[in-house]
MIDRENLO-372155 format. One record per atom (N, C-alpha, C): residue in three letters; x, y, z. Coordinates in steps of 0.2 Angstrom, whole numbers, plus 2048, in hexadecimal, padded with zeros to 3 digits. Example, Ala and Ser with C-alpha at 12.3 -4.5 7.8 and 13.67 -1.06 7.14 Angstrom:
<nodes>
ALA8427E4827
ALA83E7EA827
ALA8427F0827
SER8407F5823
SER8447FB824
SER840800827
</nodes>
This chain:
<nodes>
UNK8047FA800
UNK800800800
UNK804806800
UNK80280B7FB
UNK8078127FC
UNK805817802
UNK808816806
UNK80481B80C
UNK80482580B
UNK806824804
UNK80682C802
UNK7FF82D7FD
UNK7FC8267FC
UNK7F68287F7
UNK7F18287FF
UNK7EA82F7FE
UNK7E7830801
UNK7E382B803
UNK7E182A80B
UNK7DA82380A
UNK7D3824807
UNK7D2820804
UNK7CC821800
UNK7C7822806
UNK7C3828805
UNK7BE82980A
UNK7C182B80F
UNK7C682F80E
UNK7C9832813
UNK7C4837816
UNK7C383B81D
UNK7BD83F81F
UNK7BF84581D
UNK7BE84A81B
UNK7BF852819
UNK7BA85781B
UNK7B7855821
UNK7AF85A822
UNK7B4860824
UNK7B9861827
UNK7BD866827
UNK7BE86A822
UNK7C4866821
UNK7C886A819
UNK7C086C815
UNK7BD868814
UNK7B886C80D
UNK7B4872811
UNK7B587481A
UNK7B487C819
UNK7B8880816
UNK7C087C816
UNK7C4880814
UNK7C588380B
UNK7C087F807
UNK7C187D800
UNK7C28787FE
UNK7C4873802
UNK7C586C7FE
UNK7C28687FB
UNK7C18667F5
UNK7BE8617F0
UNK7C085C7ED
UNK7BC8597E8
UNK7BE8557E4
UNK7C58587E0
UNK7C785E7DD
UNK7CB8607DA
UNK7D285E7DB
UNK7D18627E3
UNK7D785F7E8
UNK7D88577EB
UNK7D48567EE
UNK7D584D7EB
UNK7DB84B7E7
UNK7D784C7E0
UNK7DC8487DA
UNK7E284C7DC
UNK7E48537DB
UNK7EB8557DD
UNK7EF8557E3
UNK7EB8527EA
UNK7EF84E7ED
UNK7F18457ED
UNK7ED8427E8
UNK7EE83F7E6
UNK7F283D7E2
UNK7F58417DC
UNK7F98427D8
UNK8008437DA
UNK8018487E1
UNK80484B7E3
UNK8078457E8
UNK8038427ED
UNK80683C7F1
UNK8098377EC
UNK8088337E7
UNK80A8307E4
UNK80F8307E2
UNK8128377E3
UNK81A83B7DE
UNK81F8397E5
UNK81C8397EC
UNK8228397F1
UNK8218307F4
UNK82682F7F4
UNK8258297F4
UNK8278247FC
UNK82B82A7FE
UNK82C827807
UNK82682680B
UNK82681F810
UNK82281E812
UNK81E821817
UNK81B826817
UNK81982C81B
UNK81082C819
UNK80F82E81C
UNK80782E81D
UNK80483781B
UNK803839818
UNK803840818
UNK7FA841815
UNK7F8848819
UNK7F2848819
UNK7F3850814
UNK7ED851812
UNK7EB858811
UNK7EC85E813
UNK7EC864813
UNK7EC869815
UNK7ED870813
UNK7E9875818
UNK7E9879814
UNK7ED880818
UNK7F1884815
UNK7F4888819
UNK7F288E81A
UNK7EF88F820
UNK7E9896822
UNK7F089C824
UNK7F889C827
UNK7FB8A082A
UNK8018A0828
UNK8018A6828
UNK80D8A3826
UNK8108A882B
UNK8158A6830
UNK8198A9833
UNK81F8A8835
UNK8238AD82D
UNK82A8AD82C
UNK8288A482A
UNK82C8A082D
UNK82F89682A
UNK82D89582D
UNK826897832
UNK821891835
UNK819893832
UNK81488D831
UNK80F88E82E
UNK80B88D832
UNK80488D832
UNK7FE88B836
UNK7FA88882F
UNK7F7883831
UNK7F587F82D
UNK7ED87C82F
UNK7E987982B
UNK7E487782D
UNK7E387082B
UNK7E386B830
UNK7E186582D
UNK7DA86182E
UNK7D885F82D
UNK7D185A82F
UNK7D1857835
UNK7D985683A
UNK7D8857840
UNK7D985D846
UNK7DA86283F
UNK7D9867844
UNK7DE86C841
UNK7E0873844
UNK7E8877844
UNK7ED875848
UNK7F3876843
UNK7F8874843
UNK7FD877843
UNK801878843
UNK80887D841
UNK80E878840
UNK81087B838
UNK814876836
UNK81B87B833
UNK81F876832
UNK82587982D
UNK825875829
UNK829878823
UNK82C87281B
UNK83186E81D
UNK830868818
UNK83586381A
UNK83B865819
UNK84186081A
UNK848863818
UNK849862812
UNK84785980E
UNK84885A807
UNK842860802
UNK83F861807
UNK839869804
UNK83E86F802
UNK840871808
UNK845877806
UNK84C875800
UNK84E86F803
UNK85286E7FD
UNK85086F7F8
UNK84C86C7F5
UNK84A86C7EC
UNK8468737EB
UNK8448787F0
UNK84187E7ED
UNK84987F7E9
UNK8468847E6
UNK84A8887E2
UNK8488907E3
UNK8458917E8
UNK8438987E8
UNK83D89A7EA
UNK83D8A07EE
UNK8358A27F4
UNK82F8A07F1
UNK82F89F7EC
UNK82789F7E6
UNK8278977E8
UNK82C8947E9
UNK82A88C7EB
UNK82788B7F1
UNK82788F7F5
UNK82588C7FC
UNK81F88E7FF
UNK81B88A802
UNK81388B803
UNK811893804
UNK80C895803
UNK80A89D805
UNK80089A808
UNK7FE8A180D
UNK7F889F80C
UNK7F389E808
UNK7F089A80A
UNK7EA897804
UNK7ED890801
UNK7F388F801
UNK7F58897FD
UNK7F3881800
UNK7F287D7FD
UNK7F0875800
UNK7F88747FB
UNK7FA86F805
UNK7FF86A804
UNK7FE865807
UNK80185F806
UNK80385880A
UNK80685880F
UNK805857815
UNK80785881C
UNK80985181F
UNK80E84D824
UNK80D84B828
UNK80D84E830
UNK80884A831
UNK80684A839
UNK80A84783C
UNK80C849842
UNK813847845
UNK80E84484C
UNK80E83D84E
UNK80983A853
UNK80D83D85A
UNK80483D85C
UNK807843864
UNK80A849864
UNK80A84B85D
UNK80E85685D
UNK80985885A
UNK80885E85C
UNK804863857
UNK806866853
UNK80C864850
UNK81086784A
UNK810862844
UNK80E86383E
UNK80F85F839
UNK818862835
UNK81685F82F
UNK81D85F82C
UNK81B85F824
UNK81B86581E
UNK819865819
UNK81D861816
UNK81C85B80F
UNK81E85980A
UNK81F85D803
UNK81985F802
UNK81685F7FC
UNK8118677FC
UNK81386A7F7
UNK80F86F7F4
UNK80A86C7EF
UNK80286C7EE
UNK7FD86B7EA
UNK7FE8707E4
UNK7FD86F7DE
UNK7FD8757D8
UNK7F78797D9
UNK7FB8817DA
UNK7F78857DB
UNK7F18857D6
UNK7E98897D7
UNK7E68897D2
UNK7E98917CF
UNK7E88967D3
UNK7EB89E7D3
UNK7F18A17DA
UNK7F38A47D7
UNK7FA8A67DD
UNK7FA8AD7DA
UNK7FB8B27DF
UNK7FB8B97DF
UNK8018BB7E1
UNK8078BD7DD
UNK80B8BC7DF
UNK8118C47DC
UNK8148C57DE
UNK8198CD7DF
UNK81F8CA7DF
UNK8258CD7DD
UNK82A8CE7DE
UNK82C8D07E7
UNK8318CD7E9
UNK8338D07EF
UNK8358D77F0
UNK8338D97F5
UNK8358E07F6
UNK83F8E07F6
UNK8418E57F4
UNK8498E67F2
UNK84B8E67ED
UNK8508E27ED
UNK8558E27E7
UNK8548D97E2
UNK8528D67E8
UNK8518CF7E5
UNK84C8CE7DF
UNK84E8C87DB
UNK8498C87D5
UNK8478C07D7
UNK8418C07DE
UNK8418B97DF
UNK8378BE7DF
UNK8338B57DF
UNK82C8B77E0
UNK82B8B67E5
UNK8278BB7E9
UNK8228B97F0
UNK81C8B67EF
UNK8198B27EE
UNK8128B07EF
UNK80E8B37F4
UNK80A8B77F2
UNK8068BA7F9
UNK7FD8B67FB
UNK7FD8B37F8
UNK7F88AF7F7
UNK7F88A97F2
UNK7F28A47F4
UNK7F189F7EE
UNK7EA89D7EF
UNK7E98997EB
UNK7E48967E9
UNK7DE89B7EB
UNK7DF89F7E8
UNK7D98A57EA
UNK7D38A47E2
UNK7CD8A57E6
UNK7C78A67E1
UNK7C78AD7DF
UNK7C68B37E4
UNK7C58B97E2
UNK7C88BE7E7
UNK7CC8C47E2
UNK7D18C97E7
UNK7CD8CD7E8
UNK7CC8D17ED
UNK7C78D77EE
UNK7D08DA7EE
UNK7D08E17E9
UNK7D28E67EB
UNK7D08EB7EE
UNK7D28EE7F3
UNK7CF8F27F5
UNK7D38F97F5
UNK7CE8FD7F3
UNK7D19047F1
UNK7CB9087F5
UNK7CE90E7FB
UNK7CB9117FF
UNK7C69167FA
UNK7C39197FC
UNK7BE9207F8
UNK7C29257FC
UNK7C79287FF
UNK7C992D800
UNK7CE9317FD
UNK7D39357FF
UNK7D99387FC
UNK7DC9367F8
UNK7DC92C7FC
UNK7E19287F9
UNK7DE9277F3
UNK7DA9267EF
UNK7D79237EA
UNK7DB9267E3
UNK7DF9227E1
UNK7E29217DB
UNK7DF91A7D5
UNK7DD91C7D0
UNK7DE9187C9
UNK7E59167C9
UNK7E991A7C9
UNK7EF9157C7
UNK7F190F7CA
UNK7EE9107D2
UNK7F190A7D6
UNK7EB9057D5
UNK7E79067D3
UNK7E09017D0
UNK7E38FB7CA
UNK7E79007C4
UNK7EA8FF7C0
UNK7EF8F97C1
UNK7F48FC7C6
UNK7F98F97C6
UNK7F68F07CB
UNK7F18F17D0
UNK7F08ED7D1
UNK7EC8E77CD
UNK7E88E97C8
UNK7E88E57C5
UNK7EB8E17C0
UNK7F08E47BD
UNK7F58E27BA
UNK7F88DB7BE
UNK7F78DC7C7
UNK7FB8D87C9
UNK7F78D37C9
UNK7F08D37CA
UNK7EC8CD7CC
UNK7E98CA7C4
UNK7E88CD7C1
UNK7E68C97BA
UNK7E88C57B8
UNK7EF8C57B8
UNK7F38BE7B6
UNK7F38BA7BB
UNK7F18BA7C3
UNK7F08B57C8
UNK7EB8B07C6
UNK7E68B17C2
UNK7E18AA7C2
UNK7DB8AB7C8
UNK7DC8B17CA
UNK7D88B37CE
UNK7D48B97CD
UNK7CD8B77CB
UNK7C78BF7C9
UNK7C78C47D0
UNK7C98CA7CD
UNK7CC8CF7D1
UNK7C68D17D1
UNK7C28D47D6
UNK7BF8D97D8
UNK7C08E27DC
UNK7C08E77D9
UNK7C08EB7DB
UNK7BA8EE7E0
UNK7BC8EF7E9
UNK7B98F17EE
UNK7B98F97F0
UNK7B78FD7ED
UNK7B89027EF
UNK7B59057F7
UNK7B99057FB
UNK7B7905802
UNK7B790C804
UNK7B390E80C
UNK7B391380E
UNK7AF91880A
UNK7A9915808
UNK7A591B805
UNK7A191F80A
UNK7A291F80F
UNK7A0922814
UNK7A392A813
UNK7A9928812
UNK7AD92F811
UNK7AE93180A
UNK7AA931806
UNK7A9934801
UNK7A59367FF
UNK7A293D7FB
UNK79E9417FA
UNK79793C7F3
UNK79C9387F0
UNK79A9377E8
UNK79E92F7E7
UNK79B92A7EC
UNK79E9247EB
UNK79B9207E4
UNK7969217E3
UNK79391F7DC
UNK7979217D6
UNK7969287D8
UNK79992A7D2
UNK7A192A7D0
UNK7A59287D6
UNK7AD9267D6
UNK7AB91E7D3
UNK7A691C7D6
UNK7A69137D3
UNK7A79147CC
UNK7A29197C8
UNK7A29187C1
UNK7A791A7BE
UNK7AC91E7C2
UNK7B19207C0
UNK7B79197BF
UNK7B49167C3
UNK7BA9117C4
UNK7B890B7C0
UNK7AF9097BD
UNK7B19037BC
UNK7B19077B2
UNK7B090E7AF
UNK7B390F7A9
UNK7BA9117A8
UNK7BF90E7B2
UNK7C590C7AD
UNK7C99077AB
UNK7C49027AD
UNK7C78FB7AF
UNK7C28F77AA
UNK7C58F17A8
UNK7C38EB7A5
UNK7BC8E97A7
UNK7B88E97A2
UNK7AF8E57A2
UNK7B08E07A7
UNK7B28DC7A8
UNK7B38D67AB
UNK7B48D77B4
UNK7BA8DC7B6
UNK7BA8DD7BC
UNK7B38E17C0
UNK7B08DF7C6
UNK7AA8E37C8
UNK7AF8E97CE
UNK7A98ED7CE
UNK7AC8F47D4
UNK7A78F37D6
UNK7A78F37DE
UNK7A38F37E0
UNK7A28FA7E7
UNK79F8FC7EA
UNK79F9057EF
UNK79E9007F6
UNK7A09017F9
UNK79E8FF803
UNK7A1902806
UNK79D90380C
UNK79D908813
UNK79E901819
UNK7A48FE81B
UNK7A38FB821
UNK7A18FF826
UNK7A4905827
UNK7A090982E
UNK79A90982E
UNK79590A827
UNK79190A827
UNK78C904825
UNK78E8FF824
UNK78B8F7823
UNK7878F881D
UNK78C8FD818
UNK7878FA811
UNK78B8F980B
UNK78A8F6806
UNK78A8F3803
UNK78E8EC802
UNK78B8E9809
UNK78E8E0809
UNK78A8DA804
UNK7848DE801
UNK7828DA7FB
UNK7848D87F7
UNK78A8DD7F5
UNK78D8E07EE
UNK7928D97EF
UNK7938D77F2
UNK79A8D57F5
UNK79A8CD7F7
UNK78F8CC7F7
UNK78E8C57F9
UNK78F8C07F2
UNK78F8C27EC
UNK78F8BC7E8
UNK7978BB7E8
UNK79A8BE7EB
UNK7A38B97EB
UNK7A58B57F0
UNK7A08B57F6
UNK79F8B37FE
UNK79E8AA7FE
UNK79E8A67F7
UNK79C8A27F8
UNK79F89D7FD
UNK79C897801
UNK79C893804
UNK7A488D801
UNK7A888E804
UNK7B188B800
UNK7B48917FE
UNK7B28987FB
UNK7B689B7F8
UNK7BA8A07FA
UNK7C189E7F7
UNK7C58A37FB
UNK7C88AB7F8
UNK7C68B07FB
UNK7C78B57FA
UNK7CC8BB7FE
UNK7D18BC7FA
UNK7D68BF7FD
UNK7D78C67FC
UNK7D98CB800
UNK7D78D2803
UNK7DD8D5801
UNK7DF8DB7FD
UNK7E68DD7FC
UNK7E68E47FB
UNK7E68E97FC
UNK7E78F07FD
UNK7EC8F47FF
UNK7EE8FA800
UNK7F38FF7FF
UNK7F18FD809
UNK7F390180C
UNK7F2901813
UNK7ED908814
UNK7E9906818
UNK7E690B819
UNK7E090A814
UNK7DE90A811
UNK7D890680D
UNK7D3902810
UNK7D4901816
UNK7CF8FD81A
UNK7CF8F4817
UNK7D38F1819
UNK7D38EC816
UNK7D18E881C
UNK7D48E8823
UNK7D28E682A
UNK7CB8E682A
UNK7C88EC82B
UNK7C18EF82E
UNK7BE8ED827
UNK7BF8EB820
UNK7BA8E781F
UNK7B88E181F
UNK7C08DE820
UNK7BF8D7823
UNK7BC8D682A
UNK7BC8DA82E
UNK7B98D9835
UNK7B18DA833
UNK7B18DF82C
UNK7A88DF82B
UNK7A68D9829
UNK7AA8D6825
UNK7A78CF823
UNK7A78C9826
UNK7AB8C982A
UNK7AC8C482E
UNK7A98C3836
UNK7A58CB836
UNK7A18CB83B
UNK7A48CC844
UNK7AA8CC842
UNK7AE8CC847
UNK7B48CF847
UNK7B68D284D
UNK7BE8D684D
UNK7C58D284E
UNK7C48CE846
UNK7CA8CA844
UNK7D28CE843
UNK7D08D5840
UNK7D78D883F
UNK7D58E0844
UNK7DC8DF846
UNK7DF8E684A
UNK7DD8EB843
UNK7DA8F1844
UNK7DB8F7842
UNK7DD8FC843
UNK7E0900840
UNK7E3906843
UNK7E190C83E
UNK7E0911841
UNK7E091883F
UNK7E291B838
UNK7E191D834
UNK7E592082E
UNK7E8929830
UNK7EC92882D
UNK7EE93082E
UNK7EB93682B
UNK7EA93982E
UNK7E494082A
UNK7E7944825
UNK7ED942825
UNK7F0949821
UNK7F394781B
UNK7F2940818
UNK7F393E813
UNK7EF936810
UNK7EA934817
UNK7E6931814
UNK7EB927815
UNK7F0928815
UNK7F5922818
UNK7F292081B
UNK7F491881F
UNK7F3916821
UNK7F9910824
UNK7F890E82B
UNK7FE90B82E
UNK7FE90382C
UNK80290082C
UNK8028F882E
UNK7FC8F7832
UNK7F78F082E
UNK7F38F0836
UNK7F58E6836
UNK7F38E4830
UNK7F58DF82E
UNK7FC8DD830
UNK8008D9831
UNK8078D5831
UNK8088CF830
UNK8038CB82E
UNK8058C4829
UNK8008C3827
UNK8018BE823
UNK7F98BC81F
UNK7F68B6822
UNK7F08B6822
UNK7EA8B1826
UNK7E48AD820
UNK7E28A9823
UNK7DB8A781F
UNK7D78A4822
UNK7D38A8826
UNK7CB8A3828
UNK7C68A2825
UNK7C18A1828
UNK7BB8A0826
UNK7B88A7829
UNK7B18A7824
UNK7AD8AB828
UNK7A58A7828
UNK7A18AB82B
UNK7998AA82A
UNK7958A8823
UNK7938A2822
UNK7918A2819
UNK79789E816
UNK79D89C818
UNK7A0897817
UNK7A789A811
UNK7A78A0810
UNK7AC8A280E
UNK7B38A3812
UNK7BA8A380D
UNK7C08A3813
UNK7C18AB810
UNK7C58AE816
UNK7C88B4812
UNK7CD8B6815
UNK7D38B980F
UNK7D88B880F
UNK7DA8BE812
UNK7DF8C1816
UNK7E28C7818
UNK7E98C8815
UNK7EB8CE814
UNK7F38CE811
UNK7F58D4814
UNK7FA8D5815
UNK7FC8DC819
UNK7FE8E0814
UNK7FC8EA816
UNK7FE8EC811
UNK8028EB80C
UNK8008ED804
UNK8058EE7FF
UNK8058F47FE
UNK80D8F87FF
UNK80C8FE7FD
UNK8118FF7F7
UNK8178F77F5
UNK81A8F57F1
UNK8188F17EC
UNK8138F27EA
UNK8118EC7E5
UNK8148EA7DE
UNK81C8E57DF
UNK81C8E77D8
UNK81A8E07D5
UNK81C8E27CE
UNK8188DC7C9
UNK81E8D77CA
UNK8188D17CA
UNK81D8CB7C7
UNK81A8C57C3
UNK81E8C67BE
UNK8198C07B8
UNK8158C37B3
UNK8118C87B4
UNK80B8CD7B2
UNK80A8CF7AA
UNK80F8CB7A6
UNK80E8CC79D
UNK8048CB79E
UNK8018C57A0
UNK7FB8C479F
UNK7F58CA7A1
UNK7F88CC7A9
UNK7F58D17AD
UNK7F58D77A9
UNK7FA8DA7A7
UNK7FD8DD7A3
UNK7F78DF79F
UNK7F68DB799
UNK7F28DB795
UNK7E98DB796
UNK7EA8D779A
UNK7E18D879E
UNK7DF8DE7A0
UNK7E58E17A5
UNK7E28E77A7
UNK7E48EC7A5
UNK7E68EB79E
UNK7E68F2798
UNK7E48F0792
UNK7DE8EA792
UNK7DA8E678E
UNK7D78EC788
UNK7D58F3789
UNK7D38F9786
UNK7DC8FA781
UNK7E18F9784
UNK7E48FC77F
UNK7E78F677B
UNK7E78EF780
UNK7E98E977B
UNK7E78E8772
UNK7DD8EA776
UNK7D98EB76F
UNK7DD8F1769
UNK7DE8F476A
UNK7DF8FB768
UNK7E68F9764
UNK7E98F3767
UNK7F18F0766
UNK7F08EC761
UNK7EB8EA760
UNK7E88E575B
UNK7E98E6755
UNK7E78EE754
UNK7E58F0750
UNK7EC8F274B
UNK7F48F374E
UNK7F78F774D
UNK7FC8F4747
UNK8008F9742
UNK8018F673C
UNK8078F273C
UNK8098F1743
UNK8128EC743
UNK80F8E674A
UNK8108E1749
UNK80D8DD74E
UNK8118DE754
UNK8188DF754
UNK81C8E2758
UNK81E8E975C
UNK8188EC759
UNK8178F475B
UNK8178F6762
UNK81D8F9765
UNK81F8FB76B
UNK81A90176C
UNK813904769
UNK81090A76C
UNK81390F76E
UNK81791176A
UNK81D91776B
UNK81E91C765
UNK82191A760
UNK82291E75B
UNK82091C757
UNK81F916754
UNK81B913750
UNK81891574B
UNK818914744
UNK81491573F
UNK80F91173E
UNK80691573F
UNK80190E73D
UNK80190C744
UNK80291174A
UNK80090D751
UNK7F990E752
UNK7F6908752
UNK7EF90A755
UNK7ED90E75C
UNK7F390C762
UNK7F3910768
UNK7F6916768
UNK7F9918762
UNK7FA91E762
UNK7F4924762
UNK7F092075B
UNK7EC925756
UNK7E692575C
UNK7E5921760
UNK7E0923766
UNK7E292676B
UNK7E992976A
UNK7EB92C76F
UNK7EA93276C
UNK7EB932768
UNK7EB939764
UNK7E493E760
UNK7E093A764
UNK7D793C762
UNK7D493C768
UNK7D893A76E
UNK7D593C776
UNK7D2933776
UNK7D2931772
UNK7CC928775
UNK7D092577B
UNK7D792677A
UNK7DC92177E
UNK7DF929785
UNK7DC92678B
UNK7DF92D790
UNK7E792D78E
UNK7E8931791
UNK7F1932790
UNK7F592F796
UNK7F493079C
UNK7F592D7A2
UNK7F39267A3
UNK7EE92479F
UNK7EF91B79F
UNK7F491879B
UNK7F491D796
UNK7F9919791
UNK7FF91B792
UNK80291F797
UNK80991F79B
UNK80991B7A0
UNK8049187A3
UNK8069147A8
UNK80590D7A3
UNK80290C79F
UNK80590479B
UNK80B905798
UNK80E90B796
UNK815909794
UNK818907799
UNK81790B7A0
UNK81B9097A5
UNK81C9037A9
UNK8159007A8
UNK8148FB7AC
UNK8188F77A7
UNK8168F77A0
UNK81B8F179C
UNK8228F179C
UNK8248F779C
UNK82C8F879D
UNK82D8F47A4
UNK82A8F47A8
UNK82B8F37B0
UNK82D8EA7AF
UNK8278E77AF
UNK8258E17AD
UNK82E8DE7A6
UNK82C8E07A2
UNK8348E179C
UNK83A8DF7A1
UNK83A8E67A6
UNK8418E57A8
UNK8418E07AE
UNK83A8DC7B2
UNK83D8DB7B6
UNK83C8D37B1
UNK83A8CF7AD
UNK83C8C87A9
UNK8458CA7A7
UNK8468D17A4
UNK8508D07A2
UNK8528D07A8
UNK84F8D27B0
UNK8538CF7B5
UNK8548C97B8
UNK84C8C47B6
UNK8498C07B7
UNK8518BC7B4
UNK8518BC7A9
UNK8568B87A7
UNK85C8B97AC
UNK85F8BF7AC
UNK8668BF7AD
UNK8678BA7B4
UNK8628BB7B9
UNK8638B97BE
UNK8648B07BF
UNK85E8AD7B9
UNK85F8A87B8
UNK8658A67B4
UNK8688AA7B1
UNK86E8A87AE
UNK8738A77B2
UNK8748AB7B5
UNK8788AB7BF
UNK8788A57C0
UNK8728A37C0
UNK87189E7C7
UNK8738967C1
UNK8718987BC
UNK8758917B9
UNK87B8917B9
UNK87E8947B6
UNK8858977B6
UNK8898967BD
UNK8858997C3
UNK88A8947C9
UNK88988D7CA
UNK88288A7C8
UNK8818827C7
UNK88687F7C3
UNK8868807BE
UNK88C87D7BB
UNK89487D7BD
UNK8958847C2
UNK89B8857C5
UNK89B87F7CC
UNK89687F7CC
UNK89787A7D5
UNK8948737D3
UNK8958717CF
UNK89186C7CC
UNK8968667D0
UNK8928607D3
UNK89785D7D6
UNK89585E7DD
UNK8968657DE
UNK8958667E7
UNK88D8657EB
UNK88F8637F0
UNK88A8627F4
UNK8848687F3
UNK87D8677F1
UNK87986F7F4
UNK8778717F8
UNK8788757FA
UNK87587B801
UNK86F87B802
UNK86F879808
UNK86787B80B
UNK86487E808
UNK85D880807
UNK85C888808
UNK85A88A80E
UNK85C890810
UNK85B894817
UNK853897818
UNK85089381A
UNK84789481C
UNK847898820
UNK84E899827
UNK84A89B82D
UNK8498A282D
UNK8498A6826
UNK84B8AF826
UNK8438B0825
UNK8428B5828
UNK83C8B8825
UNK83B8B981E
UNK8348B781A
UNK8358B8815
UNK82E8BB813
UNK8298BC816
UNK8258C4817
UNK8278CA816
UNK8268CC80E
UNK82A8D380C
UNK8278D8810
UNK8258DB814
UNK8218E1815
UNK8258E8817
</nodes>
């Protein structure tokens, strides 16, 4: 008997508050079968991460766990290692509350940024997410660009991005900023106006609340990302604090990422401020969330037309009759150029790292070093 394939009819009344299905099944399935040591490894799902210890959810309950030794060996980098939301293979350690992760399940969507600095490695800030609320405040703060940029980042995640425009309380004309914001974004993404102080608009918000689905929360700080998950959830899950009055900021409230459940059977996800977001991976995002000028690229007389100087641009000549704002279409070059330069650093880096593989070739491999905090914030 292989003790890594799951038992048949194994019990999951747990995990499937967490989202677990048939889907997952066959990809633990597939996934036990690849490791072949005789270990007994169960399901689970990672609700916590702190720093190189996890919090984990099993069908016998939470856990807090770390990655194997041969796990960290074979990462090749932060984008390998579990992040919230991800289902992995765990063994249960008889008589300890602490498991011990094997295996990573294939992400459905992963939400994921470059690390903050100089490194060109990916953070996963999330997984296996159904839908991201962005949240973007109604006050001072409220920028189209940072809308922009953010969905650039999530489009290419696999996950349908929703736009939350919060704190309509404090705004004179929350409707008519809605309509501002969904004629600048993509048919497909919804915008929606809510007032948590004021408990309205949780309607708007109930058809993505479904029963397994997990929804992940990510906003600039000070954008109310806490105080609206404390609305949803019914309960004062996350610490709040103050925005500043003199520019509309907002401090840390958040410090790691979470996943529970709420009322109605949804999980939802917290992230601590991003006030860094940069792209990683995003050619797909890219195009989705500047879907208006892609069309417009379609149109243009060199297929290779960098939308610059071009003769026969078709983003040109709508630049040039008012159709295309002028201000979007400098943030799409930028955002491209951005996206451009960080794959030539992506190659060189990878060119690096073979290049000293073949120098050391022969030598023992080096651990990787788990114990550092890898929480960009």
């Amino acid at each position: 008997m292989n003790h890594n394939t799951p038992i048949k009819g194994y019990k999951t009344s747990v995990l499937q508050a967490y989202g677990w299905n048939e889907q997952w099944e066959k990809k633990a399935a597939e996934a036990a079968a690849e490791h072949h040591q005789a270990r007994a490894l169960v399901p689970a799902r990672v609700t916590a991460q702190f720093s190189h210890v996890y919090r984990v959810m099993t069908n016998e309950g939470e856990r807090l766990g770390t990655v194997a030794g041969r796990y960290q060996y074979e990462a090749s980098g932060k984008g390998d290692y579990p992040a919230v939301g991800d289902w992995v293979m765990a063994e249960l350690a008889p008589g300890d509350e602490r498991v011990v992760i094997h295996a990573l399940l294939p992400r459905q969507s992963a939400v994921s940024r470059k690390v903050a600095g100089s490194q060109w490695q990916e953070q996963v800030i999330g997984a296996n997410i159904d839908f991201l609320f962005l949240v973007i405040a109604l006050n001072q703060d409220f920028n189209l660009r940072r809308i922009e940029r953010y969905l650039t980042a999530a489009m290419g995640s696999c996950a349908q991005p929703v736009i939350v425009l919060t704190k309509a309380d404090l705004c004179p004309n929350p409707e008519e900023m809605a309509e501002q914001t969904r004629a600048f974004i993509p048919a497909s993404v919804p915008a929606v106006v809510v007032s948590a102080m004021n408990g309205e608009g949780r309607e708007h918000l109930a058809p993505y609340l479904g029963q397994g689905v997990t929804v992940a929360v990510a906003g600039s700080s000070g954008a109310g990302k806490s105080t609206l998950l404390n609305w949803l959830s019914e309960a004062d899950r996350m610490r709040v604090q103050d925005i500043r009055e003199d520019d509309a900021k907002g401090r840390h409230t958040t410090t790691h990422r979470e996943l529970f459940p709420i009322a109605g059977g949804a999980l939802l996800m917290d992230t601590p401020g991003m006030r860094e977001l940069q792209l990683w991976h995003a050619d797909e995002g890219h195009e989705e969330a500047f879907s208006d000028i892609a069309a417009l690229a379609a149109n243009c007389r060199y297929r290779d037309c960098r939308h610059e100087r071009e003769e026969g641009c078709a983003v040109l000549a709508a630049l040039a009759t008012g159709d295309l704002d002028r201000r979007r279409y400098n943030n799409y070059l930028k955002t491209g150029k951005e996206i451009a330069h960080q794959a030539r650093k992506e190659r060189i880096d990878q060119r690096s790292k073979e290049r000293r593989s073949g120098a050391s070739a022969g030598k023992p491999r080096q651990k990787v070093n788990h114990s550092r905090n890898w929480d960009e914030e």
